[in-house]
LOMARRO-276196 format. One record per atom (N, C-alpha, C): residue number from 1; atom name; x, y, z. Coordinates in pm, whole numbers, plus 50000, padded with zeros to 5 digits. Atoms other than C-alpha are relative to their C-alpha. Layout:
NUM  CA  X  Y  Z
...
END
This chain:
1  N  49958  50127  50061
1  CA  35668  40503  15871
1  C  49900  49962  49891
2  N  50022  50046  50106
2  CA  35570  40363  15555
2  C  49858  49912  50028
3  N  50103  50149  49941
3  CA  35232  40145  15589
3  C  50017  49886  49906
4  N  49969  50140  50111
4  CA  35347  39803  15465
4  C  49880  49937  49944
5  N  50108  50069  50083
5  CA  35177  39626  15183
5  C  49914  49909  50080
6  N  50029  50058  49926
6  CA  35130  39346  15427
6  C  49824  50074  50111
7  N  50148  49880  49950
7  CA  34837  39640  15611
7  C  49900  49970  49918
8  N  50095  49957  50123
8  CA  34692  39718  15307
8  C  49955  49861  49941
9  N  50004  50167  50053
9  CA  34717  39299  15214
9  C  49856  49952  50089
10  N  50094  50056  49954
10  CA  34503  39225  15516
10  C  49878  50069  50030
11  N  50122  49935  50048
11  CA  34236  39466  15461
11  C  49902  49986  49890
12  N  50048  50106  50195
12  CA  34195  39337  15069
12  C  49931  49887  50048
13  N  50011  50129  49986
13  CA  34165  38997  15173
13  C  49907  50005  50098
14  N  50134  50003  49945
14  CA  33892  39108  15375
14  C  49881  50046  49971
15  N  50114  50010  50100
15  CA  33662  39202  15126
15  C  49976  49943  49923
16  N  49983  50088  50136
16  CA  33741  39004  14857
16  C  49908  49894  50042
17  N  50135  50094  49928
17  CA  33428  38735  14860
17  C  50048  49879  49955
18  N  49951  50122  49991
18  CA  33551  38389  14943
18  C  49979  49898  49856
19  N  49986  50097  50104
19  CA  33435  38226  14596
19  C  50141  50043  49908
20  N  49820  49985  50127
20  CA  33779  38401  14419
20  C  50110  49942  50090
21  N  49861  50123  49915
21  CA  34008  38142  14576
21  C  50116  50051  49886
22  N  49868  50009  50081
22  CA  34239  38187  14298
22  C  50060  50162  50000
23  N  49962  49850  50024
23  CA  34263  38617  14288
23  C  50061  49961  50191
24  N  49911  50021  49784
24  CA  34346  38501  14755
24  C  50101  49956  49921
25  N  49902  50093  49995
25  CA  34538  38251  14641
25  C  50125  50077  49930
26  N  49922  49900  50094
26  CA  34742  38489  14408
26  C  50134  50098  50069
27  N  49968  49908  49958
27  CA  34774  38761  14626
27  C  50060  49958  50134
28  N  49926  50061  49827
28  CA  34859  38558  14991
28  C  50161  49915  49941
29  N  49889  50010  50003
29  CA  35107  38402  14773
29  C  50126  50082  49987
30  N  49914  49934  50086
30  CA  35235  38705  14632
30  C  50079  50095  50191
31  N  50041  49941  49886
31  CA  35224  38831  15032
31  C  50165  49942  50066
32  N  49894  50114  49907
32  CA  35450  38514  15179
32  C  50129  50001  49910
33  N  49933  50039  50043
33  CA  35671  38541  14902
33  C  50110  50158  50058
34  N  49924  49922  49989
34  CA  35771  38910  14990
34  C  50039  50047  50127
35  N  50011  49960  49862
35  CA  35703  38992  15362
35  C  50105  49863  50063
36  N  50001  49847  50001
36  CA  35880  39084  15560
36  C  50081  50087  49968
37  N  49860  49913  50044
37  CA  36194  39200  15405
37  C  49964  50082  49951
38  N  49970  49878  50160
38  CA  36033  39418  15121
38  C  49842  50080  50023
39  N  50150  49953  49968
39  CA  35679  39495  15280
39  C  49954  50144  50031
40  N  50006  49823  50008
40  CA  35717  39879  15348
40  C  50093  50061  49893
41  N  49934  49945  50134
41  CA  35923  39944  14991
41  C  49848  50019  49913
42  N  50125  49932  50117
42  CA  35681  40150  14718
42  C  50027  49883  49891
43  N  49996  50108  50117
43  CA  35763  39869  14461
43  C  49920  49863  50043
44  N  50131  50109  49986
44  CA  35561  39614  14630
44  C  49860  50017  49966
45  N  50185  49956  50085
45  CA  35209  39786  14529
45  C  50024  49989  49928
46  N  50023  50052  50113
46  CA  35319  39749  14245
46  C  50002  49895  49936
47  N  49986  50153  50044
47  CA  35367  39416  14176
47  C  49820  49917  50009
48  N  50131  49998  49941
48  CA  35038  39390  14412
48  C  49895  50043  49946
49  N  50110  50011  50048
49  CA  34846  39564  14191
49  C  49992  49948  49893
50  N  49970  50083  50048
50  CA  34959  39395  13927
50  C  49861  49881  49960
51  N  50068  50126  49936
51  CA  34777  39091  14047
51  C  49832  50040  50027
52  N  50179  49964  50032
52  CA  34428  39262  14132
52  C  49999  50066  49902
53  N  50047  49958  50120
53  CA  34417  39420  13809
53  C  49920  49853  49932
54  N  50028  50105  50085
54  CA  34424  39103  13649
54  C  49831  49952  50044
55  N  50148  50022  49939
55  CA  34105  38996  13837
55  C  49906  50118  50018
56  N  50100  49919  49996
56  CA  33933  39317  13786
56  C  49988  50065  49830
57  N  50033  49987  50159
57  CA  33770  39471  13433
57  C  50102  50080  49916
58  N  49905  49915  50062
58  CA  34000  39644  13189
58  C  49919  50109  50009
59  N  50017  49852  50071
59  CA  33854  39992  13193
59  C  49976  50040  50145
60  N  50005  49931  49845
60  CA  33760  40236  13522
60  C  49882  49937  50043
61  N  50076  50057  49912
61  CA  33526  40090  13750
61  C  49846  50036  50005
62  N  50095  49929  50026
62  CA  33165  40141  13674
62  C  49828  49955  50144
63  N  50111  49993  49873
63  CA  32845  40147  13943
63  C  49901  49870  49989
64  N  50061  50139  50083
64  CA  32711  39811  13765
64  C  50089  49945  50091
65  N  49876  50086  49887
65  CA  33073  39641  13972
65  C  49954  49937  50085
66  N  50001  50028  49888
66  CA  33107  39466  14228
66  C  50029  50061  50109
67  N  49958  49895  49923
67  CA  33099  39651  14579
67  C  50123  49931  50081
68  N  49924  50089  49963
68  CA  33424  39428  14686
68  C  50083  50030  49869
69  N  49871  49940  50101
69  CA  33608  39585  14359
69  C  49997  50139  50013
70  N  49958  49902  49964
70  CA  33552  39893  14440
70  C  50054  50045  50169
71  N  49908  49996  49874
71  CA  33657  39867  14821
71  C  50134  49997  49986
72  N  49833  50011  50020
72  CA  34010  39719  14681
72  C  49999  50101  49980
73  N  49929  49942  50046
73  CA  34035  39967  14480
73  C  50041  50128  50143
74  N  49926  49827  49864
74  CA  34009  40275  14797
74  C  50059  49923  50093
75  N  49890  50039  49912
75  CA  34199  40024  15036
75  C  50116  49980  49924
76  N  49858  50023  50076
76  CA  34477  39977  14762
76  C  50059  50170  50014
77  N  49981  49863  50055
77  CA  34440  40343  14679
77  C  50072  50089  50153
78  N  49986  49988  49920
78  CA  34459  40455  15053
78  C  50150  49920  50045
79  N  49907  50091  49934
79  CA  34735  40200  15132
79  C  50082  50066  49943
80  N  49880  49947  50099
80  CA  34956  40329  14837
80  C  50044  50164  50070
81  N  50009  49846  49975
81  CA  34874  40723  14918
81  C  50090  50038  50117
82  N  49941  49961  49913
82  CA  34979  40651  15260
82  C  50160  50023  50025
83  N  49825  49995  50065
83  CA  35368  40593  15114
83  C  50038  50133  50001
84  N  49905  49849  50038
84  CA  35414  40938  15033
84  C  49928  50106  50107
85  N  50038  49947  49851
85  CA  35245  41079  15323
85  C  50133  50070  50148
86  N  49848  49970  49885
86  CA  35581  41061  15553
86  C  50119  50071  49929
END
């Protein structure tokens, strides 16, 4: 089975460091608006990442970062991967 975004949602939201209220606030809305009808479809990461892009730097991720942008990125990365897995 598919691992729903909703998985991969509450893993994010547990690194992410409590002063970005607005990148939570973003993403729990973007969470309640889809779960649970659409939460194991491959088109929800995308929307999902979407949304942490915006709150992370335009270019690849460099060792200067934050260690809470690079976690998303291997729990997004991991969450997604696991889609095509089954």
């Amino acid at each position: 089975m598919p691992l729903p975004i909703t998985e991969t949602h509450k893993n994010i939201i547990c690194v992410i460091p409590k002063c970005h209220k607005q990148l939570i606030n973003d993403l729990e809305s973007y969470i309640t608006k889809i779960a649970p009808i659409h939460s194991d479809k491959k088109y929800t990461y995308k929307e999902y990442l979407r949304i942490l892009l915006a709150y992370m730097p335009n270019r690849p991720l460099k060792n200067k970062d934050p260690q809470w942008m690079w976690d998303c990125q291997e729990l997004f990365s991991s969450g997604f991967h696991h889609l095509f897995l089954e």
